[in-house]
DRENTI-705734 format. One line per field, with one value per residue (C-alpha): x, y, z. Coordinates in Angstrom, 1 decimal, always signed. Layout:
% residues N
u	(X, ...) .
v	(Y, ...) .
w	(Z, ...) .
END
This chain:
% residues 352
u	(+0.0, +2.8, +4.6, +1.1, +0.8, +4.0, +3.5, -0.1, +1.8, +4.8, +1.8, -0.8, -0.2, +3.3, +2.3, -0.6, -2.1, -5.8, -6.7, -5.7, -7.4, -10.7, -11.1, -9.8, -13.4, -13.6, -10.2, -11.9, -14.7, -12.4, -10.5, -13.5, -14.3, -10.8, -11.2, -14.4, -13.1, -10.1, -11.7, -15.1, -15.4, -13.0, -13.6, -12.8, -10.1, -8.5, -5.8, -3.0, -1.2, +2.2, +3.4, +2.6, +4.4, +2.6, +4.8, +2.6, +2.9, -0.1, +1.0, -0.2, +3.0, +6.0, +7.6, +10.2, +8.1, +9.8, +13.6, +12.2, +10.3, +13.0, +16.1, +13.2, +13.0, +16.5, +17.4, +14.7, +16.2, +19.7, +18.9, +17.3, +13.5, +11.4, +10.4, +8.2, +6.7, +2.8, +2.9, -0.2, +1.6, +0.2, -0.1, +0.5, -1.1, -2.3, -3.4, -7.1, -5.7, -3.6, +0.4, +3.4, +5.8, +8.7, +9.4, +12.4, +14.1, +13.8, +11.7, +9.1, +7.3, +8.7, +8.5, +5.6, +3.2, +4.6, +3.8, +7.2, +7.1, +6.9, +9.3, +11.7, +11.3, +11.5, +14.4, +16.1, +15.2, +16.2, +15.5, +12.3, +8.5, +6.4, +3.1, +1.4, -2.7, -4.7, -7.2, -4.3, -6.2, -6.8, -2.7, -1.7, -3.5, -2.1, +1.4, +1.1, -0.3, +3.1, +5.3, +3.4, +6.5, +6.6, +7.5, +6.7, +5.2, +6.2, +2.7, +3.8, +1.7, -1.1, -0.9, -4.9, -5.5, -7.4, -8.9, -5.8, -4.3, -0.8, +1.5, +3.4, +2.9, +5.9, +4.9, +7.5, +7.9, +10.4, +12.2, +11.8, +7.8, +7.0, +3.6, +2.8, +0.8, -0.3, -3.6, -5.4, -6.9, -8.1, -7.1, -3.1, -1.2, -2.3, -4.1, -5.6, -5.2, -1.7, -4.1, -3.5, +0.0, -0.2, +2.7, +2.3, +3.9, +6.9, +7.8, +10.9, +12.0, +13.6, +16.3, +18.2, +21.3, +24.1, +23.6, +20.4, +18.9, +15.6, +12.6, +10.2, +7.2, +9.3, +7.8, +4.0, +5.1, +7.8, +4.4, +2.4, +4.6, +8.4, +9.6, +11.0, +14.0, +15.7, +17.5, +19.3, +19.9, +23.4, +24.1, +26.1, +26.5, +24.7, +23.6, +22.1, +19.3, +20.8, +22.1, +25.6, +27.1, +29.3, +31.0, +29.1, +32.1, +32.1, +29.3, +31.4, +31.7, +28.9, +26.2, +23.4, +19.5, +17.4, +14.5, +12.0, +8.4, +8.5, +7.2, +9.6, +11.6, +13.3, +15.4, +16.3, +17.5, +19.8, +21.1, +22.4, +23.8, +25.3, +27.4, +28.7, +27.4, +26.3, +23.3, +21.2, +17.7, +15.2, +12.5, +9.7, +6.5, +3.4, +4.8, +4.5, +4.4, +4.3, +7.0, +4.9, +3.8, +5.3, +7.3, +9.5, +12.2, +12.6, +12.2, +14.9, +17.2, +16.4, +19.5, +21.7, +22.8, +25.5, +23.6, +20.1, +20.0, +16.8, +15.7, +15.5, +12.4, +11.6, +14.9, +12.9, +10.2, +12.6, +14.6, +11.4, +12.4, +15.8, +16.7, +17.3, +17.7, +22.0, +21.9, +20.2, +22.0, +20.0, +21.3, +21.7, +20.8, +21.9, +19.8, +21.1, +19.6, +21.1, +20.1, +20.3, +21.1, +18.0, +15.9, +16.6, +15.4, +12.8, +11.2, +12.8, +10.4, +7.4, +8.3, +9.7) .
v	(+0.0, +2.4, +2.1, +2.0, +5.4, +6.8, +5.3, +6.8, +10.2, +9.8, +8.5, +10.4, +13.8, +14.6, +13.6, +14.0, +10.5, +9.1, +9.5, +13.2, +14.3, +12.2, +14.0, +17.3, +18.1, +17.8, +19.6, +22.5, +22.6, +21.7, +25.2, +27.0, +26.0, +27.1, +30.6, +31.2, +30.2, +32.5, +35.9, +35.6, +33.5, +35.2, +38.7, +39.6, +37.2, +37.7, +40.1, +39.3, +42.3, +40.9, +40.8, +37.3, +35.4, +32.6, +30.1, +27.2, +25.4, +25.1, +21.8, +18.8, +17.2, +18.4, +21.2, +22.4, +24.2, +23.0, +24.2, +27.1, +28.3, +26.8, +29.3, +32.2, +31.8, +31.8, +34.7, +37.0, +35.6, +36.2, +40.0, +40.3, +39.9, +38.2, +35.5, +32.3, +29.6, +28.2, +24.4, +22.1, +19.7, +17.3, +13.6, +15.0, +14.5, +18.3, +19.0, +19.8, +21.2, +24.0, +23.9, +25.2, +22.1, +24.0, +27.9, +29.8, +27.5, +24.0, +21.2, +20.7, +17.4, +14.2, +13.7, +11.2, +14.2, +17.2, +15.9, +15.0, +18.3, +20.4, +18.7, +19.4, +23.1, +22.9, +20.7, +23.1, +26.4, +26.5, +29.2, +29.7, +28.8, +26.9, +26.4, +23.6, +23.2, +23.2, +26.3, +29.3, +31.8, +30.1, +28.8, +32.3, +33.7, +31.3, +31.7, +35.2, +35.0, +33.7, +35.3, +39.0, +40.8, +38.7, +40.4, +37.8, +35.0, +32.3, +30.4, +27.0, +25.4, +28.0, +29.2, +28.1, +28.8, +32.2, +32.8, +34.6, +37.6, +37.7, +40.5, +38.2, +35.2, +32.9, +30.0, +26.9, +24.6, +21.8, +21.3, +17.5, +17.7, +22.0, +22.1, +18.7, +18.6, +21.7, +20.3, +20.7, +18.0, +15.3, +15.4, +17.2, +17.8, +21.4, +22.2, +25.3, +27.2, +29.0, +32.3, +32.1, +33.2, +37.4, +39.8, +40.2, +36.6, +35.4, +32.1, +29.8, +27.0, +24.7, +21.8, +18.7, +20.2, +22.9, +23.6, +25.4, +24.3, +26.0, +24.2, +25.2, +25.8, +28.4, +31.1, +30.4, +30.8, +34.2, +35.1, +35.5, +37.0, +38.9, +37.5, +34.3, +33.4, +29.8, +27.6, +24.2, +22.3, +20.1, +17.5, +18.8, +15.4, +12.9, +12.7, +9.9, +9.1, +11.3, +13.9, +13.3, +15.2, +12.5, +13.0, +11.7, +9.9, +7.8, +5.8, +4.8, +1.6, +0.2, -1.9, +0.6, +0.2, +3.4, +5.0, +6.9, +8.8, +11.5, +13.2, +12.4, +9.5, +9.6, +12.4, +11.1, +8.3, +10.7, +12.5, +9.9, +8.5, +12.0, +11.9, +8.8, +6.4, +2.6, +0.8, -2.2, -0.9, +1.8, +1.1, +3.7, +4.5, +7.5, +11.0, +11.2, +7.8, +7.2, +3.8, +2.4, -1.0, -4.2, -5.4, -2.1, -4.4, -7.1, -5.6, -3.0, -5.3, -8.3, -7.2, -7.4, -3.4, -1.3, +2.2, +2.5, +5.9, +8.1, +11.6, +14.0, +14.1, +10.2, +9.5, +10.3, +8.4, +5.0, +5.6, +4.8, +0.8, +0.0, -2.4, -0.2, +3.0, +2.3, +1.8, +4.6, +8.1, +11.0, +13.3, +16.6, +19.5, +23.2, +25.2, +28.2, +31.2, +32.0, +35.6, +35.2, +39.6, +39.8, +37.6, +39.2, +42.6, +41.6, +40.1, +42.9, +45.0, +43.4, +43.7, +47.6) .
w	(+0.0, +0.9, -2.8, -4.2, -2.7, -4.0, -7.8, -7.7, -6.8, -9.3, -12.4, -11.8, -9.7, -11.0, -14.5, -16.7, -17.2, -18.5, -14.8, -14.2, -17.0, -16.1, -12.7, -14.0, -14.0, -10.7, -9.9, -11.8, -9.1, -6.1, -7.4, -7.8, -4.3, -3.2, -4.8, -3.4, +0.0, -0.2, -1.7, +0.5, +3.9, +5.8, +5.1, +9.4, +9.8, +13.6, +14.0, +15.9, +17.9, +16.6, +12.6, +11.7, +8.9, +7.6, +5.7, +3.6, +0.3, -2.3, -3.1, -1.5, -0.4, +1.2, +0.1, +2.7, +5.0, +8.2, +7.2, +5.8, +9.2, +11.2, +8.9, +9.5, +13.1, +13.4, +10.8, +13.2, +16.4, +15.2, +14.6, +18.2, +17.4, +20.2, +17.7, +18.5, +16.5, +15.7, +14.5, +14.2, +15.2, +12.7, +14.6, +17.7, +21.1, +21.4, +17.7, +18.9, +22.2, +22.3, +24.2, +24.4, +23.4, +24.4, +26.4, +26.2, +28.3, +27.0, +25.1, +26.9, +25.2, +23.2, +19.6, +19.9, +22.4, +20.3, +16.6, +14.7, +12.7, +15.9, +17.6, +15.1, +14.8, +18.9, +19.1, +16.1, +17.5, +21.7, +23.4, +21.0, +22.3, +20.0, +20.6, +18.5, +17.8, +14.9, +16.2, +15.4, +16.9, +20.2, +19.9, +19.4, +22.7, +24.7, +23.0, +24.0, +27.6, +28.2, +26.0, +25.2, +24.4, +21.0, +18.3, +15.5, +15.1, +12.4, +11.3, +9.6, +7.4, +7.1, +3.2, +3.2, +6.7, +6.2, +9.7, +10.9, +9.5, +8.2, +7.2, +4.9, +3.2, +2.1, +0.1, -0.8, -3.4, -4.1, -7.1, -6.7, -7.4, -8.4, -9.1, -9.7, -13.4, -13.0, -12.4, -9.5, -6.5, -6.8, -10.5, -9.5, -6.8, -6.1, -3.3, -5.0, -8.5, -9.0, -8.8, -5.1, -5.3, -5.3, -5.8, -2.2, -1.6, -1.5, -3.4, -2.2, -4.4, -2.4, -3.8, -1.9, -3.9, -4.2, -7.8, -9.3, -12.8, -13.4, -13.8, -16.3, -13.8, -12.3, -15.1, -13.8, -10.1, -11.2, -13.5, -10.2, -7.9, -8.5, -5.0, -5.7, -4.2, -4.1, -1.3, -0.7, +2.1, +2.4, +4.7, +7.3, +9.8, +11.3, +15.1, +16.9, +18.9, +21.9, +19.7, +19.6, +16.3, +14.1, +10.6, +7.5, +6.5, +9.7, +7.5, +5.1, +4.9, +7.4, +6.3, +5.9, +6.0, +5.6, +6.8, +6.2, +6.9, +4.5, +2.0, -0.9, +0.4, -3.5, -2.5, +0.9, -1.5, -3.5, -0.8, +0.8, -3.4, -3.3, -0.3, -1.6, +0.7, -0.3, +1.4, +1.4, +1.3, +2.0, +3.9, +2.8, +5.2, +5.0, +5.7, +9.6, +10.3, +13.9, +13.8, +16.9, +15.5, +16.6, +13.3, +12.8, +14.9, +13.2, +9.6, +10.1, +11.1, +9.1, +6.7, +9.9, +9.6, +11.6, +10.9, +10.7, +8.5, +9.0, +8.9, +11.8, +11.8, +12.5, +14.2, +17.7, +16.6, +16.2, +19.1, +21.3, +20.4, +22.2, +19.9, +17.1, +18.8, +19.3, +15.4, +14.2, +12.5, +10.7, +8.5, +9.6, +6.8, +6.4, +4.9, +2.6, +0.8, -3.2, -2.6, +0.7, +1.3, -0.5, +0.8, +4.4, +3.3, +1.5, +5.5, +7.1, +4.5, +5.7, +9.2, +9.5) .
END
């Protein structure tokens, strides 16, 4: 069911197939449904007494929202702006119930509580509250009861979330799947038509590499707004389970199994070709899956591994069996700007 899931993806959302173009019809409506939404339902959405940046995708799959707010967060911080984080935190054991999942002190929940997402921008960003919860609004008052000096606050996931006012709207895309076939759902992999996107936005393509080659979808997203910008990430190390820091190349040579919950597990695949390490086999699961049934043991190390390889975001998630938890790395990324002088004024714009 899982490769079903990603073949369905690569054949019929990333491509135009006999499929697509049978439901375009109802990708039309589901547009026209979208557009109504956005210019008429929320015409008093709630104001926040902070600048609020919302960072989102109008894709259906990842798109590197969670590097992207976690480099924002820290670009504000890093200039002195009492900065703090809103998360969903998708999965997670407070989704319908508003927390703090970590204060300016420390991390206040595990992966498993906080939503794996979350956790990630919390466990990336100390020092920084995030407060997780579907309901912004009611999030963002409690954020602020505690913290009510903040300055900004960094909305992930929350491009089509209209019931909260935002000074700025950052959208990303990945190079690995752009704008799918341009159609969208059910019949594409846009969540809503490309008319979203105003010169107001900003648009970040994101890529798992250094160098940039320019995708021809680029021209519809530069067509609609003239803020694009474009970042990478690199692999920088690997940590374990505790969070010990470790050289890539200190994989060389191991017997390696991967893993991963993700959105594109294709381009965990080539990241880990590029740094020139070998493994066995990749064991590919549903973005955010939660790890917690009974056969992960045995199937990751049926091949009889040295490292278990994983992203940070699941690497939490794993460690919660012992048995793998002393085997298991993830790749630690860096994420970098191409105009990164200009991308900085451009939010500094918004916020002034």
């Amino acid at each position: 069911m899982r490769l079903n899931l990603h073949s369905l993806i690569q054949a019929h959302l990333l491509k135009r197939s006999p499929l697509s173009y049978l439901l375009y019809p109802l990708g039309k409506l589901y547009g026209a449904y979208q557009s109504l939404r956005r210019r008429y339902l929320f015409p008093r959405p709630y104001h926040a007494p902070c600048k609020v940046i919302s960072i989102g995708n109008i894709v259906s799959g990842g798109s590197g929202k969670t590097p992207l707010t976690i480099a924002i967060a820290r670009l504000l911080s890093e200039q002195g702006i009492r900065v703090a984080v809103s998360h969903r935190g998708y999965k997670g054991k407070f989704e319908n119930h508003p927390h703090l999942i970590s204060d300016s002190k420390s991390l206040l929940y595990p992966a498993d509580v906080a939503g794996d997402e979350a956790w990630l921008i919390a466990s990336s960003l100390p020092g920084i509250p995030v407060v997780v919860g579907r309901k912004r609004k009611a999030a963002i008052h409690l954020l602020l009861k505690s913290y009510p000096a903040t300055q900004v606050i960094i909305m992930d996931d929350t491009f089509q979330h209209l019931k909260v006012f935002r000074d700025l709207d950052i959208v990303s895309f990945a190079t690995e799947s752009g704008i799918g076939n341009g159609f969208v759902l059910p019949a594409g992999y846009l969540r809503e038509s490309l008319n979203a996107l105003t010169d107001k936005c900003i648009a970040v393509v994101y890529r798992m590499q250094q160098t940039h080659t320019p995708k021809a979808w680029e021209a519809l997203i530069q067509a609609k707004t003239p803020h694009v910008y474009h970042s990478y990430a690199t692999a920088t190390e690997c940590i374990d389970a505790r969070g010990n820091p470790f050289a890539i190349d200190s994989l060389k040579g191991k017997r390696l199994v991967l893993v991963s919950g993700i959105a594109h597990p294709k381009s965990f695949e080539k990241t880990v070709k590029e740094l020139g390490l070998k493994y066995i086999k990749h064991n590919i699961y549903p973005d955010h899956y939660s790890f917690d049934d009974d056969n992960i043991t045995p199937k990751l190390l049926h091949e009889h591994p040295d490292i278990i390889l994983c992203t940070q975001k699941d690497i939490m998630k794993l460690a919660r069996h012992p048995e793998l938890a002393p085997r298991l790395k993830a790749l630690v990324l860096s994420y970098q700007f191409d105009e990164q002088e200009e991308f900085h004024h451009q939010i500094n714009l918004i916020l002034s």
